[in-house]
Backbone as CSV, one residue per row, in Angstrom:
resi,resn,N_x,N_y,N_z,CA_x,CA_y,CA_z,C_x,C_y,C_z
1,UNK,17.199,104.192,261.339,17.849,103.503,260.240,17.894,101.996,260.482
2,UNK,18.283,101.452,261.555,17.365,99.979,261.800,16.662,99.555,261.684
3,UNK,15.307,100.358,261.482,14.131,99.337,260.824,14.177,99.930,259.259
4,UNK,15.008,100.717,259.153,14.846,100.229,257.192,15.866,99.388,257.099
5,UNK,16.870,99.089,257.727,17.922,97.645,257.439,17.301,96.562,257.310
6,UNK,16.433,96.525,258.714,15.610,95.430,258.770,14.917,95.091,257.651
7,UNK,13.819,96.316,257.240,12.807,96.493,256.136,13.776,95.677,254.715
8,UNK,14.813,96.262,254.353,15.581,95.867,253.556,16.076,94.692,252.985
9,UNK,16.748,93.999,254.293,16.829,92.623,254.405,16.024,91.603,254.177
10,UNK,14.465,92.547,255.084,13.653,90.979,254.895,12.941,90.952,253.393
11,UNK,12.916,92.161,252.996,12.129,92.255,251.502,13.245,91.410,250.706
12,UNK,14.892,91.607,250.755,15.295,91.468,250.071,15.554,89.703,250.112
13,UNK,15.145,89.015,250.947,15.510,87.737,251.567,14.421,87.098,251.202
14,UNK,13.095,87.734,251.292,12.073,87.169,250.272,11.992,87.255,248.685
15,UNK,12.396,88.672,248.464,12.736,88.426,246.667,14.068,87.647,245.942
16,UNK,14.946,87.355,247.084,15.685,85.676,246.607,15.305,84.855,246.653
17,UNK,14.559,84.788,247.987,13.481,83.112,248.354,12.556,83.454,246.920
18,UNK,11.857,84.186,246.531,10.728,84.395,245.194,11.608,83.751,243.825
19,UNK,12.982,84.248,243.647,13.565,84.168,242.658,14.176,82.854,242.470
20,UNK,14.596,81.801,243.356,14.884,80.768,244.101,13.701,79.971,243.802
21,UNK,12.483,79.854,243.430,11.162,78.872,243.596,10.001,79.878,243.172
22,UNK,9.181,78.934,242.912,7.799,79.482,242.091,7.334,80.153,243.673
23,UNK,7.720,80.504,244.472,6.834,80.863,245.696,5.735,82.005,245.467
24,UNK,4.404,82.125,245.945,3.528,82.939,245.476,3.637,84.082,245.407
25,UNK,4.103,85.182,244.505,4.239,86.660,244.902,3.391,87.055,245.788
26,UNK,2.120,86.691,246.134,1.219,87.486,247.348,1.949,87.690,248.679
27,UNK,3.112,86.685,249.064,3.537,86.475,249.929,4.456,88.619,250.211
28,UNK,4.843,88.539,249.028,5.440,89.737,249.557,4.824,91.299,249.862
29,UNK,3.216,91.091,249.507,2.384,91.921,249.767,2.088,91.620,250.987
30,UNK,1.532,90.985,251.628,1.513,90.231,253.157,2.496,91.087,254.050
31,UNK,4.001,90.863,253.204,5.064,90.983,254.154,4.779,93.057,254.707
32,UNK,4.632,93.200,252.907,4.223,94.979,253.348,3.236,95.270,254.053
33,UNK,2.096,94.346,254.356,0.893,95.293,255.123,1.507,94.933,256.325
34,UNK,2.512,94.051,256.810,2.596,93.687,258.326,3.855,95.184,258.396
35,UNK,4.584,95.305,257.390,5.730,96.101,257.988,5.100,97.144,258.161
36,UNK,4.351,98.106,257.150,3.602,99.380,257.163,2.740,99.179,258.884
37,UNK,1.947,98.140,258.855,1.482,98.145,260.409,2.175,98.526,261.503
38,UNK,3.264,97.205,261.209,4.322,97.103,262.411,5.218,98.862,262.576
39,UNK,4.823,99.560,261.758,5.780,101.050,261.831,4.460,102.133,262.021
40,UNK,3.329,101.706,261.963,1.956,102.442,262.700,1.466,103.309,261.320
41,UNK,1.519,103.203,260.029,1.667,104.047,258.921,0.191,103.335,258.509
42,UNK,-0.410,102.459,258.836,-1.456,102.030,258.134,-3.013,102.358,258.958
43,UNK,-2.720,102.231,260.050,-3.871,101.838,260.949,-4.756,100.705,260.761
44,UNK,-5.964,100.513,260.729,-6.741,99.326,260.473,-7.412,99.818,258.897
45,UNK,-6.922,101.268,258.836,-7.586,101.259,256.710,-6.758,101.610,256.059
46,UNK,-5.105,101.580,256.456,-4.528,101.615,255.388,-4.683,100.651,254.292
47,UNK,-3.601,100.771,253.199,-3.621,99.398,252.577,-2.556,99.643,251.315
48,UNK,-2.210,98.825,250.243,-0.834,98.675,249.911,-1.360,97.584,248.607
49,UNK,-1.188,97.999,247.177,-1.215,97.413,246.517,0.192,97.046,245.556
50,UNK,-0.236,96.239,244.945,1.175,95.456,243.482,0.408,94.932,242.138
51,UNK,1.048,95.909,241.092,0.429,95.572,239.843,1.014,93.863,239.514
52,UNK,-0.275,93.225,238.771,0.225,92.193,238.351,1.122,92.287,236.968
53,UNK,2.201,92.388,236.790,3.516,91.979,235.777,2.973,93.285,235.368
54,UNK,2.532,93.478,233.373,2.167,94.917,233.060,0.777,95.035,232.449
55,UNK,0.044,94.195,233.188,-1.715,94.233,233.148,-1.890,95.589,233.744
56,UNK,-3.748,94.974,233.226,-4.249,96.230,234.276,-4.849,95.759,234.902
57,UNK,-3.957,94.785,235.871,-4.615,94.307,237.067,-3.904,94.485,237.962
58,UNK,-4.255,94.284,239.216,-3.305,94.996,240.449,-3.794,93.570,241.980
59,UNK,-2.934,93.932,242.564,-3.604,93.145,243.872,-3.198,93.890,245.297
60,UNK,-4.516,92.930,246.082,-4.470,94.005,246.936,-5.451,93.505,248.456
61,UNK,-5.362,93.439,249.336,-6.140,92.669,250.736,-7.676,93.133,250.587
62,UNK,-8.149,92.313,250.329,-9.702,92.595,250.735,-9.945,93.352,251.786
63,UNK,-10.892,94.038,252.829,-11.196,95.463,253.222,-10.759,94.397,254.631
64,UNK,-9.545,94.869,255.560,-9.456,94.102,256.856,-8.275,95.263,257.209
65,UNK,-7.815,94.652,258.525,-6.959,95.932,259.199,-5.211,94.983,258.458
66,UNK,-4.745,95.936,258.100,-2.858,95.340,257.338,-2.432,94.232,258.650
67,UNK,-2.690,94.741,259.267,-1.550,93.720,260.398,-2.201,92.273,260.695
68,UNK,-3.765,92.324,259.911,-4.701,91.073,260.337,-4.284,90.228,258.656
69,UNK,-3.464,90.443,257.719,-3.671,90.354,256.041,-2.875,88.521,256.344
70,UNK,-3.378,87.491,255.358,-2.729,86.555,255.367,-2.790,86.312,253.904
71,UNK,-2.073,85.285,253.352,-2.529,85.026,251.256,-3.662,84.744,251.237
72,UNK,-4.215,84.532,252.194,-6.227,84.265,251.154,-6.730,85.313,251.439
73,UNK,-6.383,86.747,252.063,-6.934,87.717,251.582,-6.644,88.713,250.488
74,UNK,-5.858,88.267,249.882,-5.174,89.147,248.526,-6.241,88.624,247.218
75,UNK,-6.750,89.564,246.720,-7.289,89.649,245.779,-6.761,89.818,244.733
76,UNK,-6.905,89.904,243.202,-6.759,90.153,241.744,-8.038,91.466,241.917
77,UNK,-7.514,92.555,241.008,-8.469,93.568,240.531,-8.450,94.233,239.618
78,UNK,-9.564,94.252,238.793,-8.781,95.050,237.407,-8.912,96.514,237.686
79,UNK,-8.535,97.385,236.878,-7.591,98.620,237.201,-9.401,99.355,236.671
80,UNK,-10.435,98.904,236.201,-11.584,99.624,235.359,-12.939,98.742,236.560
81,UNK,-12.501,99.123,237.860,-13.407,97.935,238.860,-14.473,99.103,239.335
82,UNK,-15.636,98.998,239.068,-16.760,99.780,239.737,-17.060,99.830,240.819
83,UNK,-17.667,100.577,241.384,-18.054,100.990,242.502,-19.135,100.155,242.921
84,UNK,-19.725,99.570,242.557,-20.544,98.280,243.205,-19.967,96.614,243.053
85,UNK,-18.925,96.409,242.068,-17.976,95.333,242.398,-17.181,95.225,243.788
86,UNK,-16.681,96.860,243.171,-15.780,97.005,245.053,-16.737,96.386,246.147
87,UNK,-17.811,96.821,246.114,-18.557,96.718,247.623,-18.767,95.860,247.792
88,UNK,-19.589,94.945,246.509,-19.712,93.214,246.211,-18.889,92.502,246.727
89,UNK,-17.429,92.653,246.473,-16.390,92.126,246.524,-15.618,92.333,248.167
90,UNK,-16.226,93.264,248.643,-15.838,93.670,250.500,-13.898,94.211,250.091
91,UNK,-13.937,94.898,249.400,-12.730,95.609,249.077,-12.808,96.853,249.974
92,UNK,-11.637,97.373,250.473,-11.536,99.100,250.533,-12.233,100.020,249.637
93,UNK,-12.893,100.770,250.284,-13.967,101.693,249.444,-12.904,102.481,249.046
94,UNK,-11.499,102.809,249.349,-10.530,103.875,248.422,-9.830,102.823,247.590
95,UNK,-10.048,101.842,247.117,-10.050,101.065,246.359,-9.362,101.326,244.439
96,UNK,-10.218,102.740,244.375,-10.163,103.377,243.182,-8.924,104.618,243.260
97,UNK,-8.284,104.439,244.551,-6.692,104.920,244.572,-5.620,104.384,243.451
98,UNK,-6.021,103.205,243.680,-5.296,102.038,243.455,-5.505,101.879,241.584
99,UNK,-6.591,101.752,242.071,-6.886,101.127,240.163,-6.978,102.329,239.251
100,UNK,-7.187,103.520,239.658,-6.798,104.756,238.986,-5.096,105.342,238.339
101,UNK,-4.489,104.898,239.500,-3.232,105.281,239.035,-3.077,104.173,238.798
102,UNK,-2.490,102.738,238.645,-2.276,101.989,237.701,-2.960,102.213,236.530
103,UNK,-3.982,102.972,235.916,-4.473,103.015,234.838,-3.888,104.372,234.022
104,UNK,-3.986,105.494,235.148,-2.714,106.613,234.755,-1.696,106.823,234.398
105,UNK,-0.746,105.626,235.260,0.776,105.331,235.350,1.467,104.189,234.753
106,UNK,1.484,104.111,233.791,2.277,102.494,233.454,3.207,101.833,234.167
107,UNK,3.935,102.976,234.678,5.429,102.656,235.209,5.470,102.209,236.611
108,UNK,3.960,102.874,237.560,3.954,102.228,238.695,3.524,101.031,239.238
109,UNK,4.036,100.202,239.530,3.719,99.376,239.793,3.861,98.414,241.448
110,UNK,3.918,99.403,242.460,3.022,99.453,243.585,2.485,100.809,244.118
111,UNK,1.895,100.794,245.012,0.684,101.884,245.687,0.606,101.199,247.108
112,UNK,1.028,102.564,247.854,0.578,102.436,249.332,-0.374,103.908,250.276
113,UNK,-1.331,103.480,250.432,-1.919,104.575,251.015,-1.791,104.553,252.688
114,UNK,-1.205,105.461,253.373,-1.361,105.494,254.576,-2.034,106.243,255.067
115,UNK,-1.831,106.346,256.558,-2.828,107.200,257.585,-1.957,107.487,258.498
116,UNK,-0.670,107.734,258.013,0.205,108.217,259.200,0.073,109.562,260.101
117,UNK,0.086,109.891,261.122,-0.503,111.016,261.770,0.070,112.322,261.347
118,UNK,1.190,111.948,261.437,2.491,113.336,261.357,2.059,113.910,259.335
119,UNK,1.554,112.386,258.497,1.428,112.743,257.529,0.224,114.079,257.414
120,UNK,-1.389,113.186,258.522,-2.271,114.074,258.146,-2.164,114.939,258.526
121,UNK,-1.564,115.327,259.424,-1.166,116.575,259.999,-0.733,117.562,259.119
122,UNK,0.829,117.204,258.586,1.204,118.045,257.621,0.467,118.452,256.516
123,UNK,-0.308,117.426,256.163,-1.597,118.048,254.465,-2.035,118.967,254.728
124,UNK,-2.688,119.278,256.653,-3.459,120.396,256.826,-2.941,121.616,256.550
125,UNK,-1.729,121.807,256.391,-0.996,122.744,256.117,-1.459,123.821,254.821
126,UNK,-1.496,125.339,254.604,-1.814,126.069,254.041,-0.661,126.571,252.755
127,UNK,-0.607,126.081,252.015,0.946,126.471,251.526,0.837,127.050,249.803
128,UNK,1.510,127.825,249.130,1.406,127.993,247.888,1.625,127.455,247.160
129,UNK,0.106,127.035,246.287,0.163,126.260,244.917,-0.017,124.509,245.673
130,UNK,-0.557,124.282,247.203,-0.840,123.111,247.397,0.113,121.829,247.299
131,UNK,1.831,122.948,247.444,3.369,122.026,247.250,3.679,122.077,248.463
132,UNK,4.327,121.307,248.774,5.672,121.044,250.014,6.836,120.679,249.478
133,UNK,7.727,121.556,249.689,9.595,121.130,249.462,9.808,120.461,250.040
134,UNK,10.545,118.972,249.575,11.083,118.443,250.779,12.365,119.323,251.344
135,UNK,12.529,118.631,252.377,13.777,119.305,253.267,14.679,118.339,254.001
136,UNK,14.250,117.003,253.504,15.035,115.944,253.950,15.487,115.295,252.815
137,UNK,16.539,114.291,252.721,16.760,113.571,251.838,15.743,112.614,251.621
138,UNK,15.090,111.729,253.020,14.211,110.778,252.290,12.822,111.417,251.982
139,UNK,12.233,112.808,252.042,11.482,113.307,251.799,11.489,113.664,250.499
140,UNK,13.289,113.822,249.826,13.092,113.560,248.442,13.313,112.766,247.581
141,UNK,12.822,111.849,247.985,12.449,110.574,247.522,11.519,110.557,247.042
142,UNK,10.306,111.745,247.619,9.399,112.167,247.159,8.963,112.463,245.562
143,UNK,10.547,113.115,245.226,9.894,114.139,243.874,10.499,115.132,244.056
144,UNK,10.786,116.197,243.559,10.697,118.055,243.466,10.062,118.976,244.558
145,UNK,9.015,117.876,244.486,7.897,118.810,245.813,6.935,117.807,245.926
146,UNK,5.994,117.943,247.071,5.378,117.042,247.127,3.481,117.565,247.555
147,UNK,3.042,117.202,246.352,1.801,117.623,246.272,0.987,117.313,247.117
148,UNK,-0.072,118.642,247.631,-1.516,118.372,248.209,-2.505,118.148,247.533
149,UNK,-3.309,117.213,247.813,-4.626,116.534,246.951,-5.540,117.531,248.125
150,UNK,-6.333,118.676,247.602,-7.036,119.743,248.258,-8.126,119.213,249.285
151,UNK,-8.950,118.425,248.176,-10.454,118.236,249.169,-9.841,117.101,249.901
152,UNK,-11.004,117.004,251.092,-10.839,116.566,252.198,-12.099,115.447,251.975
153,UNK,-11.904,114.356,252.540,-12.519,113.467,252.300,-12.235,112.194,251.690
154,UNK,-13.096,110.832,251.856,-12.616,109.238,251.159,-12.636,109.785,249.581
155,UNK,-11.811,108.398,249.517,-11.545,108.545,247.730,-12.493,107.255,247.570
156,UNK,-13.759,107.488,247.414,-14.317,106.052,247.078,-15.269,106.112,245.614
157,UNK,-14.466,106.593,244.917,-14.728,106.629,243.420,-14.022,106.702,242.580
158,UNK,-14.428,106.070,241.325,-13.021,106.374,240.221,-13.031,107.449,240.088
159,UNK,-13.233,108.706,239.739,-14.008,110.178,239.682,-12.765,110.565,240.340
160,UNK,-13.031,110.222,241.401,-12.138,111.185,242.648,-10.326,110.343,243.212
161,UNK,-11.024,108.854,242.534,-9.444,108.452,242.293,-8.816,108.773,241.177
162,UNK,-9.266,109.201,240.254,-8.441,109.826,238.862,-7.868,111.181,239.396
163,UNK,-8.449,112.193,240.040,-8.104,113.343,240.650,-6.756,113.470,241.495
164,UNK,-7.223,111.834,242.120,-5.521,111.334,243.064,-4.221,111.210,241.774
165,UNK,-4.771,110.200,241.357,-3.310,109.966,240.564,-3.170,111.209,239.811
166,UNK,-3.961,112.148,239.202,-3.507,113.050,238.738,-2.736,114.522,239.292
167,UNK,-3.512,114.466,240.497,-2.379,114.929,241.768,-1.292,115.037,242.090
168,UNK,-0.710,113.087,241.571,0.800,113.187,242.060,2.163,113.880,241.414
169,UNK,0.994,114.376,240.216,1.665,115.651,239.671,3.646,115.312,238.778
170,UNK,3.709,114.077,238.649,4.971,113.353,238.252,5.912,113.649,239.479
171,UNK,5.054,113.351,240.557,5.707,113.310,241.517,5.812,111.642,242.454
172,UNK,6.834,111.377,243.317,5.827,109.858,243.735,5.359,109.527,245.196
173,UNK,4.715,110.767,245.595,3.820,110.893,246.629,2.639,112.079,246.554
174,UNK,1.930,112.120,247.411,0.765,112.656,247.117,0.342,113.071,248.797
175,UNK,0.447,114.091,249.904,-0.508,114.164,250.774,-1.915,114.117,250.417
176,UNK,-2.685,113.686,250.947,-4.189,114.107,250.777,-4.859,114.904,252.386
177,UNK,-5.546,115.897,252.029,-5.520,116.956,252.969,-6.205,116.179,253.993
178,UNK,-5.540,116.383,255.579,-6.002,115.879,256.723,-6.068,114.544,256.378
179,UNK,-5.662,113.911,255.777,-6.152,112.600,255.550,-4.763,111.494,255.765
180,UNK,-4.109,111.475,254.839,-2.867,110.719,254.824,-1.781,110.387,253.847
181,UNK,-1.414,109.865,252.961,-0.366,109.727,252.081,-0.413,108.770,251.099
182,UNK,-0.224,109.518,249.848,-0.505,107.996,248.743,1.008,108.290,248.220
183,UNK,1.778,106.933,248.050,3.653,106.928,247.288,3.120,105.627,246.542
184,UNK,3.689,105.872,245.514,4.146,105.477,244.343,5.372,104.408,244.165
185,UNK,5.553,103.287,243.390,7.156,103.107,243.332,7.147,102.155,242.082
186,UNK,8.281,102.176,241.993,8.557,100.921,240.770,8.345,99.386,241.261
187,UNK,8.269,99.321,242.270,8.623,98.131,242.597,7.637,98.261,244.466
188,UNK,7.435,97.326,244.700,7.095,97.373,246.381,7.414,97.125,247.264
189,UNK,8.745,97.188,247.384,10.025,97.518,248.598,10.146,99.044,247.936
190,UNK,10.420,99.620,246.528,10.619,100.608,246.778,9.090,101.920,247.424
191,UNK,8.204,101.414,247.196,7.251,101.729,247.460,6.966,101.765,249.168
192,UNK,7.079,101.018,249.686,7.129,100.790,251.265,8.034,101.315,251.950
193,UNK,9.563,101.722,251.335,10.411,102.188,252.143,9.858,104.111,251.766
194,UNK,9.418,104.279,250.549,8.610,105.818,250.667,8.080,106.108,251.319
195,UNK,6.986,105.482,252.074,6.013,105.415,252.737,6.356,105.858,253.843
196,UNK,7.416,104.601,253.988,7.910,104.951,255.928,8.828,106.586,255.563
């Protein structure tokens, strides 16, 4: 519970400093790929996006490890970005996580995909109807239950990122099998504290 105080504070100490001065919103995407790092939830391919206001544009670190992210690697992306822009552009090839459910979801407006271990672990799990109950309180934070995305493998298509967001089943997380964790949030403190 100390590092979500922490987590808390400093998000919340930057969205006064934000509210306080034109300061660049990228700054508080920055702040999430270092915390998600700093708590081991990302590895070098996680990654962590924020819709811009209620476009369908989103932003998000060009393809580098979270804990390496500074403001000149945050990109603009529109939510309809192809599969040879991505690559053009040296983005995350699961890229289309991101711009799928912002195009699904109106209401969300951040996305964090991790690679937490304990997460991929649990996806491998065999269970009926591809649900998990939570059994914790911050597990239901989750949702009702918390859906398995079946196949195994990158999401590096819109194809197979539409499959994600449709996954999360009006839920606001998503295991993906052996793989790792996509949460949802209104906002990206609330989004980051799902995560962890």
């Amino acid at each position: 519970m100390k590092m979500v105080s922490l987590i808390l504070f400093t998000f919340g100490a930057c969205a006064l400093a934000q509210e306080a001065s034109s300061e660049d919103p990228r700054e508080k995407l920055v702040l999430a790929n270092r915390i998600l790092a700093m708590e081991g939830l990302v590895g070098p391919f996680g990654h962590v996006s924020l819709r811009v206001g209620d476009e369908a544009r989103f932003r998000i670190a060009d393809h580098r490890s979270p804990d390496q992210i500074v403001l000149d690697h945050i990109t603009e992306v529109n939510v309809d970005i192809a599969v040879e822009e991505a690559q053009a552009r040296g983005l995350y090839r699961e890229v289309f996580i991101h711009a799928s459910i912002y195009r699904e979801l109106p209401n969300v407006k951040a996305v964090v995909h991790t690679h937490a271990p304990n997460a991929v672990a649990l996806g491998t799990l065999s269970v009926p109807d591809n649900k998990i109950i939570p059994t914790t309180n911050p597990g239901a934070n989750l949702g009702n239950f918390i859906p398995i995305y079946p196949t195994v493998g990158l999401i590096g298509s819109p194809e197979k990122g539409l499959e994600v967001a449709r996954a999360l089943d009006g839920q606001n997380g998503v295991l993906l099998r052996g793989h790792g964790t996509v949460v949802v949030g209104s906002s990206l403190e609330q989004a980051v504290l799902r995560a962890i």
